[in-house]
C-alpha positions as CSV (number, residue, x, y, z in Angstrom):
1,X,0.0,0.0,0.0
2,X,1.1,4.0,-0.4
3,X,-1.1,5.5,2.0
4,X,1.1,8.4,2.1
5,X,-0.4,12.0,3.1
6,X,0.2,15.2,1.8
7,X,-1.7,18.4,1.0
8,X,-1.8,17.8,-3.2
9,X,-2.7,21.0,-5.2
10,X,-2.0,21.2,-9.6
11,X,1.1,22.3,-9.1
12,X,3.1,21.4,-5.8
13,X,2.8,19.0,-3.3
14,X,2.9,19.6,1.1
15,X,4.7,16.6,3.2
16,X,2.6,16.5,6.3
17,X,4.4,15.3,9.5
18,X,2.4,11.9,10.7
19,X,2.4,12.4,14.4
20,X,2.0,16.5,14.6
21,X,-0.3,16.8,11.6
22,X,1.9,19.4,10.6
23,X,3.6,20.4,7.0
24,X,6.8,19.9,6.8
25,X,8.3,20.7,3.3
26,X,6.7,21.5,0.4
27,X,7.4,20.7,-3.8
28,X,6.5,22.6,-6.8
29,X,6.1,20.3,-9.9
30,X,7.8,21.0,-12.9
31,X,5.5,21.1,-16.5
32,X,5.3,18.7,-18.8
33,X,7.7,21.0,-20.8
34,X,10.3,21.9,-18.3
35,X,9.8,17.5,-17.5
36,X,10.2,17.1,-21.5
37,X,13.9,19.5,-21.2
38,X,14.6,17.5,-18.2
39,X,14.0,13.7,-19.6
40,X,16.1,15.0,-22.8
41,X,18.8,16.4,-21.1
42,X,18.8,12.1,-19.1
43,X,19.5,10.7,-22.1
44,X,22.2,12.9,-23.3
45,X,23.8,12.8,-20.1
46,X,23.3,8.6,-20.5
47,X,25.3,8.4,-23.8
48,X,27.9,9.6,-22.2
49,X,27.8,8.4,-19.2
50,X,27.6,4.7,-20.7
51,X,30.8,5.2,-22.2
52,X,33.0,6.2,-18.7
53,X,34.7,2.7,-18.1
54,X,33.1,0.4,-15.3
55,X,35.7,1.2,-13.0
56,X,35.6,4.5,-12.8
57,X,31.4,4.4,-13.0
58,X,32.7,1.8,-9.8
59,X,34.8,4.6,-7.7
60,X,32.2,6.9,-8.2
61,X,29.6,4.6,-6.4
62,X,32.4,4.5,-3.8
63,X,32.4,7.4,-3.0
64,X,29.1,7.7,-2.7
65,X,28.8,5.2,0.1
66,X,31.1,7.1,2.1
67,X,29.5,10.8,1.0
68,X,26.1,8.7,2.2
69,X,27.7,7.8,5.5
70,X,28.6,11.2,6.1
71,X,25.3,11.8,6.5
72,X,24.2,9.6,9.3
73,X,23.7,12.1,12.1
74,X,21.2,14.1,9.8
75,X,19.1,11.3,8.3
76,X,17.3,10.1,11.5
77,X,15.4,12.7,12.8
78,X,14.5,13.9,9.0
79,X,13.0,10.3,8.5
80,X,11.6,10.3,11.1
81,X,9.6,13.9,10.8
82,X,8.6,12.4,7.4
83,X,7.5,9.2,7.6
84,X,7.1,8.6,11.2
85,X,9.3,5.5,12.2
86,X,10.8,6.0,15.8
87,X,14.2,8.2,15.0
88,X,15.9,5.6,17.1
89,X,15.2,2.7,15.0
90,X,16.3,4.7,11.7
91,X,20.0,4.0,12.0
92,X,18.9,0.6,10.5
93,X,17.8,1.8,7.7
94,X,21.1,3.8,7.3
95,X,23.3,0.3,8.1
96,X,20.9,-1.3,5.6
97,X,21.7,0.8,2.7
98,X,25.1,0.9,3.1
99,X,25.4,-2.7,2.9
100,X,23.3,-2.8,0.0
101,X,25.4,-0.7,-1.6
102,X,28.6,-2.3,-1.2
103,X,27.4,-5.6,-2.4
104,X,26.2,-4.2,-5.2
105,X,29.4,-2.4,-6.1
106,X,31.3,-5.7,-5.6
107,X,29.3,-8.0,-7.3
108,X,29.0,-5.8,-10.9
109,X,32.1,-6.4,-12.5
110,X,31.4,-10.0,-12.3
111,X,27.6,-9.1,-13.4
112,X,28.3,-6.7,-16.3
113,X,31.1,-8.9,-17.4
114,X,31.2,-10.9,-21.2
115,X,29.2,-14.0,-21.3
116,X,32.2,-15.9,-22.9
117,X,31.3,-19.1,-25.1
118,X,34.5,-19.7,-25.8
119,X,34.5,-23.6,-24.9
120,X,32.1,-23.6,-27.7
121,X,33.4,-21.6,-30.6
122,X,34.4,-23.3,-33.6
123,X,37.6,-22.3,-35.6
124,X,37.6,-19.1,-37.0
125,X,34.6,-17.9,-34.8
126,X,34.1,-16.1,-31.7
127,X,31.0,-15.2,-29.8
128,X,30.4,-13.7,-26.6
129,X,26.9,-12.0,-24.8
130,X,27.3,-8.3,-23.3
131,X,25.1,-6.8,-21.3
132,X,24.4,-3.1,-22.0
133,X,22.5,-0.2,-20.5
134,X,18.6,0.1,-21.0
135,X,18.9,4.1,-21.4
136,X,16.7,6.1,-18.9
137,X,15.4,4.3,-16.1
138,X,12.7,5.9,-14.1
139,X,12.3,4.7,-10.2
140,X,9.1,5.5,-8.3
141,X,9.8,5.1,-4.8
142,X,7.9,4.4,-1.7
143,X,7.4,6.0,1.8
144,X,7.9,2.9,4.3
145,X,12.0,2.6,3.8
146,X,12.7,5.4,1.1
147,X,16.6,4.7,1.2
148,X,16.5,1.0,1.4
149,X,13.7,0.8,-1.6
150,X,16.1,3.3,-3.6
151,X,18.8,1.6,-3.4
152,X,17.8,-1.3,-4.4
153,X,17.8,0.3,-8.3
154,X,19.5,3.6,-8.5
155,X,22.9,2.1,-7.9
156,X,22.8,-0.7,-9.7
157,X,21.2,0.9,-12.7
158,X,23.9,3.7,-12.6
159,X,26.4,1.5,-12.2
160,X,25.3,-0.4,-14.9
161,X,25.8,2.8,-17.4
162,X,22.1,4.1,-17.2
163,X,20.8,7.4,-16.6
164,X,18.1,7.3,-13.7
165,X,15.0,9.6,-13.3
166,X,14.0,9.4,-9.6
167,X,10.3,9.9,-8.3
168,X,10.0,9.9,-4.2
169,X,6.8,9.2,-2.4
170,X,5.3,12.9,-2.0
171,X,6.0,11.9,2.2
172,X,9.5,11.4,2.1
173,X,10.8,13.6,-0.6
174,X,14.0,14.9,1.2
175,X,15.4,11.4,0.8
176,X,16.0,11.3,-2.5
177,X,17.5,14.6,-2.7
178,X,19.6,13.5,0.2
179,X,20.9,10.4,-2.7
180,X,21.3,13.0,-5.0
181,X,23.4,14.6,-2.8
182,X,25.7,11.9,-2.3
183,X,26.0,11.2,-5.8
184,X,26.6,15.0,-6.4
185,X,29.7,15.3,-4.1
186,X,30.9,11.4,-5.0
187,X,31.6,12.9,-8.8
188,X,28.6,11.3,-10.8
189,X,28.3,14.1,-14.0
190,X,25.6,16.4,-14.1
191,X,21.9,14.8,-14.9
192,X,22.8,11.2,-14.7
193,X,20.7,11.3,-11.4
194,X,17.8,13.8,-11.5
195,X,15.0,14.0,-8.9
196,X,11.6,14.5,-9.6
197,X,8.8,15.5,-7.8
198,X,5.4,14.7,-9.6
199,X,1.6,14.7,-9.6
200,X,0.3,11.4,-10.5
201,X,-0.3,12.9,-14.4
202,X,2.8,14.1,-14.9
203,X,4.2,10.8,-13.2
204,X,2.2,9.1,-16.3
205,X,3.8,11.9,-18.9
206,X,6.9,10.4,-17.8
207,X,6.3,6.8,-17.7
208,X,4.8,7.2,-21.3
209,X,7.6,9.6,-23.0
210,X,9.5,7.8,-25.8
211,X,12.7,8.8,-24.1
212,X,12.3,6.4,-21.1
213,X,13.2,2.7,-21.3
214,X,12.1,1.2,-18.1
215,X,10.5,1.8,-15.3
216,X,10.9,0.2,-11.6
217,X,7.6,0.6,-9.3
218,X,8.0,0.2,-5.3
219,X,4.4,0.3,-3.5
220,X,1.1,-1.2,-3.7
221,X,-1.2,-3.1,-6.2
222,X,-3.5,-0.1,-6.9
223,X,-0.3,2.0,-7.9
224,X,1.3,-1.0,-10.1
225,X,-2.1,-1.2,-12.1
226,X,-1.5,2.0,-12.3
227,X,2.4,1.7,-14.0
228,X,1.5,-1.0,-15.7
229,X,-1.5,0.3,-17.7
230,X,0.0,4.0,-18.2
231,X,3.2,1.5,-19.7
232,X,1.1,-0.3,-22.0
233,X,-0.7,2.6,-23.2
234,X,2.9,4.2,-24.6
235,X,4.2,4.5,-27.3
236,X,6.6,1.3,-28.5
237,X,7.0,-1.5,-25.6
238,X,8.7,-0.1,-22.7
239,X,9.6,-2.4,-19.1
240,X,8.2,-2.3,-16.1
241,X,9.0,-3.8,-12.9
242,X,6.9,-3.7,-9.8
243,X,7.4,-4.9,-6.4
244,X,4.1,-4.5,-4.6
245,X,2.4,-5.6,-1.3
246,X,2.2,-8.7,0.8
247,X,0.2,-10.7,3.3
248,X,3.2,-12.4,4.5
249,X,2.9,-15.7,6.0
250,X,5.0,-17.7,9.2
251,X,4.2,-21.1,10.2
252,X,5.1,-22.0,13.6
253,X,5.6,-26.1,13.6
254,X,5.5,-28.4,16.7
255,X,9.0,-28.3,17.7
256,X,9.9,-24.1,17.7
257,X,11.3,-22.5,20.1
258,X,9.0,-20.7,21.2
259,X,10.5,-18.2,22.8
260,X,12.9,-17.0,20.0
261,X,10.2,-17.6,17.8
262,X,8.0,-15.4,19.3
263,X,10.0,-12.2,19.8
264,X,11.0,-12.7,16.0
265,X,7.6,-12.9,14.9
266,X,6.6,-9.6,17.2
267,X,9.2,-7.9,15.6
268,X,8.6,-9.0,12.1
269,X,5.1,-8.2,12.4
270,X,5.2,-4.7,14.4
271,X,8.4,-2.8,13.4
272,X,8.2,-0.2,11.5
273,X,4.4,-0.2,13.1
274,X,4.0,-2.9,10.3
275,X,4.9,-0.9,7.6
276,X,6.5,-3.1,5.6
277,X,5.9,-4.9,2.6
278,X,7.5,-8.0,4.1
279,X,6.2,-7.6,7.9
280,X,4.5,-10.6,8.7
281,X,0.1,-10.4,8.9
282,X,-0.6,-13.8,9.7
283,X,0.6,-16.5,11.7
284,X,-0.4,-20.6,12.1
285,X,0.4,-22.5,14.3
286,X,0.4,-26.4,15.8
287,X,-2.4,-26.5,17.7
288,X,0.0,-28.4,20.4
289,X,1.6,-25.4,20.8
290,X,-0.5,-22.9,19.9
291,X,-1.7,-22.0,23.5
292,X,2.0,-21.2,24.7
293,X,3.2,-19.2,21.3
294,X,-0.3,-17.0,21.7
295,X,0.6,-15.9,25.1
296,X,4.3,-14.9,24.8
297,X,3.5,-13.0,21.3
298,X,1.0,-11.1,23.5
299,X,3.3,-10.7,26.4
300,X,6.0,-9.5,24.0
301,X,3.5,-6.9,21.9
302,X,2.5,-5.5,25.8
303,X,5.9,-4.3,25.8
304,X,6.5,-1.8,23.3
305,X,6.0,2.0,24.1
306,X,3.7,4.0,21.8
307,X,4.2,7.9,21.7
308,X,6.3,10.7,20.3
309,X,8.7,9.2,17.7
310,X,11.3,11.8,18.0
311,X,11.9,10.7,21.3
312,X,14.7,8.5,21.8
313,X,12.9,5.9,24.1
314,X,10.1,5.4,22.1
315,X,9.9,2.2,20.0
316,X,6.4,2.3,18.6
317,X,5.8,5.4,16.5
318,X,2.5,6.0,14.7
319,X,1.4,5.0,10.9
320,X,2.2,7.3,7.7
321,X,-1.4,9.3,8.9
322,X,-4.8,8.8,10.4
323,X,-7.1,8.2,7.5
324,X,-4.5,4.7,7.1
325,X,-4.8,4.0,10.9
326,X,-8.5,4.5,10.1
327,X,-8.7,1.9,7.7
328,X,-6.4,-0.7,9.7
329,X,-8.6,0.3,12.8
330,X,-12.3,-0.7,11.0
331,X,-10.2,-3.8,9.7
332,X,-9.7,-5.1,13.2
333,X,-13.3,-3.9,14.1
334,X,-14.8,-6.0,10.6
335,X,-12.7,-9.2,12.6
336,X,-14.0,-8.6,15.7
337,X,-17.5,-8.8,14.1
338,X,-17.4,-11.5,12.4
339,X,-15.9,-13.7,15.4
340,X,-12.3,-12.7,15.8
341,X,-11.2,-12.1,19.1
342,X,-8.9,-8.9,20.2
343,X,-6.4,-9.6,22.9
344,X,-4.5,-6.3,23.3
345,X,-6.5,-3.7,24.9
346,X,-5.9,-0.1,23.2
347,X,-6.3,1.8,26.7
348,X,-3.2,-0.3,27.3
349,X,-1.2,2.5,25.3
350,X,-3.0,5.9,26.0
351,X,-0.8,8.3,27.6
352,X,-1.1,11.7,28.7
353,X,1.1,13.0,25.6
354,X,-1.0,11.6,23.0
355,X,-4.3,11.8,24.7
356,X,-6.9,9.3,23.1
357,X,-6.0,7.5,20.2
358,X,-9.1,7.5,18.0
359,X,-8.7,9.9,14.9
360,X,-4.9,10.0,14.7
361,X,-2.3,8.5,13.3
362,X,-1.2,6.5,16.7
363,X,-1.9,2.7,16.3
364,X,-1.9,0.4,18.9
365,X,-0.4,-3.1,18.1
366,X,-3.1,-6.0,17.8
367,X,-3.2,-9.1,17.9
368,X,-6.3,-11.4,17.0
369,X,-7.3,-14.9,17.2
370,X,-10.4,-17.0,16.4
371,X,-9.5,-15.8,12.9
372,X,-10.0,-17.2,9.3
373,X,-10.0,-16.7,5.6
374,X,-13.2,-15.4,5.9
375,X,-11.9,-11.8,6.9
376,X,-10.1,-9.7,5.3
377,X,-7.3,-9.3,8.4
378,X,-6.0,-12.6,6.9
379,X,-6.6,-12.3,3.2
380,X,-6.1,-8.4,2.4
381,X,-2.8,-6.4,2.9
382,X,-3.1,-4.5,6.2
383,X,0.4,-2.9,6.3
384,X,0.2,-1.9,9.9
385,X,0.1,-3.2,13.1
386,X,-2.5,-6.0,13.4
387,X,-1.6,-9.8,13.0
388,X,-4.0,-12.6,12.8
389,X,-3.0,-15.6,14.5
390,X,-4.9,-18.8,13.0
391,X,-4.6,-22.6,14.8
392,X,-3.3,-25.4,12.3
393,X,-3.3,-29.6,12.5
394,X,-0.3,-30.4,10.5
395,X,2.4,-29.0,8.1
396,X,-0.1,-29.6,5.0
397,X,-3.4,-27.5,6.3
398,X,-0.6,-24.7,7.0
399,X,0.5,-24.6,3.4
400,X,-2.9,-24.5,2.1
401,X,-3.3,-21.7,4.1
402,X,-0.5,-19.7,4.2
403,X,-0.8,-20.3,-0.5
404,X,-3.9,-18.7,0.3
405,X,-3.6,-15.7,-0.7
406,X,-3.4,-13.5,-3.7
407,X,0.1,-12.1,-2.4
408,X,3.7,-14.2,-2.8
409,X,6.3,-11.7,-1.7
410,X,8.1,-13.6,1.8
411,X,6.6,-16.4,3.9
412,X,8.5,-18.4,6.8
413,X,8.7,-21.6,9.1
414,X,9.9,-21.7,12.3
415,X,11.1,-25.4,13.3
416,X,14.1,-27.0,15.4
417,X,16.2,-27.4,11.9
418,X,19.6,-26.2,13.8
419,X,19.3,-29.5,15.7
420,X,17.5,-31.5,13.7
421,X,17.8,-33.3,10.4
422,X,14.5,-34.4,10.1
423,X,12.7,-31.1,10.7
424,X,15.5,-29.0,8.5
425,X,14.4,-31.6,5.3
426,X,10.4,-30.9,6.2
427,X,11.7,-27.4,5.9
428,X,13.5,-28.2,2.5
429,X,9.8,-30.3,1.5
430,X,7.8,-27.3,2.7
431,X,9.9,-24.5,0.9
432,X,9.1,-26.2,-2.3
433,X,5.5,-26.0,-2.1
434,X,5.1,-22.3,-1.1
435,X,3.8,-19.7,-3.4
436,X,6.0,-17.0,-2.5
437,X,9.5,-15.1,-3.9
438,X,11.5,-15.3,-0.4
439,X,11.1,-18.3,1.9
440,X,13.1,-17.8,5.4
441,X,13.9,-20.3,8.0
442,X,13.8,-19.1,11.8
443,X,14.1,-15.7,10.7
444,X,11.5,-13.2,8.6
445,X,11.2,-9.7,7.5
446,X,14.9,-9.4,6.4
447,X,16.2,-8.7,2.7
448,X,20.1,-10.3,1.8
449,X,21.3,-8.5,-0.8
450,X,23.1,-11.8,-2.4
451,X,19.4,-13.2,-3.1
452,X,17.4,-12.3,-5.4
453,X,14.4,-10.0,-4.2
454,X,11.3,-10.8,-5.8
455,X,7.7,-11.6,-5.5
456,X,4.8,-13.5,-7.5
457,X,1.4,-13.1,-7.9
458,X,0.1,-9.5,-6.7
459,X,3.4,-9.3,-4.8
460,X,4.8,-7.9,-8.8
461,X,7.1,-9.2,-11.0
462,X,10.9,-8.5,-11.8
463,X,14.2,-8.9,-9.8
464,X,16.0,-6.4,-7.6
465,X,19.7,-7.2,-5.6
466,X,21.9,-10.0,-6.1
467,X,23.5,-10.8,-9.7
468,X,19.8,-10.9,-10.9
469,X,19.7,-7.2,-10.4
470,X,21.9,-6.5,-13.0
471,X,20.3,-8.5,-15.1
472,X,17.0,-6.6,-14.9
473,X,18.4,-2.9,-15.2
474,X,20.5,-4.3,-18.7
475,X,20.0,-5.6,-22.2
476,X,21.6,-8.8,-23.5
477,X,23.5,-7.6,-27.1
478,X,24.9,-10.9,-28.6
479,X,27.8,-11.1,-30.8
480,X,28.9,-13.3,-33.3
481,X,32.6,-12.8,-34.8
482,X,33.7,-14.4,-37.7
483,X,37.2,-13.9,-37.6
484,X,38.5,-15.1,-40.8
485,X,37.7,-17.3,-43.0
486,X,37.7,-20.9,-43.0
C-alpha cells in the first residue's frame, strides 16, 4: 500500500508530518515542458555516461557510500519527521543501505562482465553476450523505507551505465534529494541522477515519454495497475518492474522454540508499526503449541512503548497518517465482528502526551485470534500493526493456508532445523510447495542483498539485488565474430 499524506494542489505537493499533523516541506512540480527539457537532457547525459569505463562508474559509487555515511547524524530525525518510524530505529535503515550498496558495487564487474562461449566456438569464430545499458530508467519510490527501496535500483542501474529519473513518495521527498546529494559530491556528471517531484499525471507523462526505457515501481497493487496500464498505453514497448504488497505468511511447527520464535515474529510483524511490505500479517500455528506461542507473542506486543517518535525511548511510533490507521482500525473492528477475538487492549497505550488515540495516526499493536480466511485481516494487505493468528493440525493445512492468498512476496517456518535433520528436510519439502518469492527459515522480515528479491502473484514481478539485479536494469547484445575465414 502507499497511503502516504500530503496536501496535493496542480502544481506542488505539502509533506505532512504523521504524528503532529503538521507540514513539513513542500514541492513545486515542474510542467510537462520543463519534464520534457529535463527527460532529454537524461538521455544525453546517458550516452555519455555509458561510455565512462566500469571502473571508474565503480569509484564513483564508492564514493558515494562514504559521501552517504557522512550523512548519518542528519538522516534520523529527518526520516523520522517524514515518515514517522521511531528516530531511534532509523540508524537501521542507514546500516541497511550501506550494505546494500557495497554488495552491489562488488558483485558488478562480475555481473556486467562478457558472457564468454568460448568452450564452444568453432575455428575461426568467436561469440560472446554483453550486457548493455537500457537508457533512462525511471524509479518511483515508496514511503515505508525510502533509502533502502532506492537503493535497491538507483545504484545498480547507474552502475550499470544508465541514466536514472528518480520519483519519491510525496512523504518522504528529502530522501532522495539526500541520494542525490551523495552522488553529487561522490563525482557522478551532471543529470545522470535527477530527482523529480510529480503529480500522478505528470508521473504518467513520464512513464509514457518515448525517451524512457524502463521503469521500476515500489508500492502497492492499486499504484502498479497504475504503472503498468500508463506503460502499455505508450508508445513502442517499454519495461516495467513492480514490487508490490504482501500478506506475509509464518508457520510455527511443533518443535519451535517458542520463545525465540515469538519475539522474531513480534518484531517481524510490528516494526516499523508494520509498515513493511515484508512484515508478517498472519501467523499458524500447531495447535499443540498454539496456547504457549499465543501468550508470549501477546506478552512481548505488551511491551513496546507508543508515543512521540522523535523521542529516543520510544519504540512504537505512529502510521504514515490517520485516515491509514482508520482503515487498519475498521479492519480489526470488521474481525472482531465477524468472530475474531482482540487480545491487546488499546487503553493499554494511552498516555497523557498523546491523549486518546481515535482519529490520529497513533496505532496500537493487535493481535487477534479466532481468525479465518473469511476476513479480510487474513486475506487483504493490512500494512500496519494488526496480525492474525490462526490454529493449524499439521504442516499440509498450513500450506494450504498460508498459498492462500493473492500475495507471494516472503513467507517463513519456524522449526528446530539447527538440531534436527529431520525437521531442516520438512523445511526443504515445505519451501518447495510455497507460493512465494523469499522463503526464510527461523528468521522473517529481512532482505540479503546476495538473493534475489522478488515476489509473485500480486506481490509484482521482476528482480532487484543479487547478480539478478543487473540482469533486470541491462539488455543482453549478442555477438557473433567471424574472424576469418575458414
Amino acid at each position: 500500500m502507499d497511503p502516504s499524506q500530503t496536501t496535493i494542489t496542480p502544481h506542488s505537493q505539502t509533506t505532512v508530518t504523521p504524528h503532529t499533523q503538521q507540514p513539513l516541506v513542500t514541492r513545486t512540480y515542474p510542467s510537462q515542458l520543463d519534464l520534457d527539457a529535463i527527460i532529454r537532457r537524461s538521455s544525453l547525459a546517458q550516452k555519455a555516461w555509458a561510455r565512462v569505463p566500469l571502473k571508474d562508474r565503480l569509484a564513483i559509487g564508492t564514493k558515494f557510500v562514504d559521501e552517504f555515511e557522512k550523512m548519518s547524524d542528519e538522516i534520523p530525525l529527518e526520516l523520522t519527521l517524514q515518515m514517522g518510524r521511531p528516530v531511534s530505529q532509523n540508524a537501521g535503515e542507514i546500516r541497511g543501505t550501506v550494505e546494500r550498496a557495497k554488495y552491489m558495487l562488488s558483485i558488478a564487474e562480475s555481473s556486467l562482465a562478457d558472457v564468454s562461449l568460448q568452450d564452444t566456438d568453432k575455428p575461426g569464430m568467436r561469440r560472446f553476450i554483453r550486457r548493455t545499458p537500457l537508457g533512462i530508467v525511471l524509479i518511483i519510490a515508496p514511503w515505508n523505507y525510502p533509502y533502502l527501496t532506492s537503493i535497491n535500483s538507483v545504484l545498480p542501474a547507474i552502475i550499470a551505465g544508465n541514466s536514472v529519473l528518480l520519483k519519491p513518495s510525496p512523504q518522504t521527498p528529502l530522501t532522495a534529494e539526500r541520494l542525490a546529494l551523495a552522488l553529487d559530491r561522490a563525482g557522478l556528471p551532471e543529470n545522470v541522477l535527477q530527482v523529480l517531484h510529480l503529480s500522478p499525471s505528470l508521473a504518467t507523462f513520464v512513464i509514457q515519454h518515448p525517451l524512457v526505457d524502463f521503469v521500476s515501481f515500489t508500492g502497492s497493487v492499486i499504484g502498479g495497475h497504475t504503472v503498468e496500464k500508463a506503460a502499455v498505453e505508450a508508445t513502442g514497448f517499454k519495461g516495467v518492474a513492480l514490487e508490490l504488497g504482501g500478506k506475509d505468511p509464518a508457520y510455527v511447527r511443533q518443535d519451535a522454540d517458542i520463545a525465540y520464535t515469538a519475539a522474531e515474529l513480534a518484531d517481524g510483524a510490528f516494526f516499523n508499526s508494520g509498515q513493511s511490505c515484508c512484515s508478517v500479517e498472519r501467523i499458524y500455528v500447531h495447535e499443540s503449541v498454539y496456547d504457549s506461542f499465543v501468550s508470549k507473542f501477546v506478552d512481548i506486543a505488551k511491551t513496546y512503548k507508543l508515543g512521540d517518535p522523535t523521542k529516543l525511548e520510544t519504540n512504537f511510533g505512529p502510521v504514515v497518517n490517520p485516515e491509514h490507521a482508520q482503515r487498519i482500525r475498521k479492519q480489526v473492528h470488521d474481525a472482531v465482528e465477524a468472530g475474531a477475538k482482540a487480545l491487546i487492549p488499546e487503553d493499554l497505550f494511552v498516555t497523557p502526551e498523546i491523549g486518546n488515540l481515535e482519529g490520529t495516526a497513533y496505532l496500537a499493536p493487535q493481535v487477534l485470534v479466532d481468525v479465518d480466511h473469511t476476513m479480510d485481516v487474513m486475506i487483504v494487505e493490512s500494512f500496519g500493526p494488526v496480525v492474525g493468528i490462526q490454529k493449524v493440525s499439521s504442516d499440509e493445512e498450513a500450506i494450504r493456508l498460508m498459498n492462500d492468498s493473492p500475495y507471494g512476496l516472503t513467507s517463513s517456518i519456524w522449526t528446530n532445523a539447527e538440531k534436527n535433520t529431520e525437521s531442516q528436510d520438512a523445511f526443504l519439502k515445505l519451501a518447495d510447495e510455497l507460493d512465494t518469492g523469499t522463503v526464510f527459515l527461523n528468521r522473517c522480515d529481512y532482505l540479503d542483498p546476495a538473493l534475489a528479491w522478488t515476489g509473485v502473484k500480486n506481490s509484482g514481478r521482476g528482480v532487484s539485488l543479487s547478480k539478478f539485479g543487473y540482469d533486470q536494469l541491462t539488455r543482453a547484445k549478442s555477438v557473433n565474430m567471424k574472424v576469418h575465414a575458414s
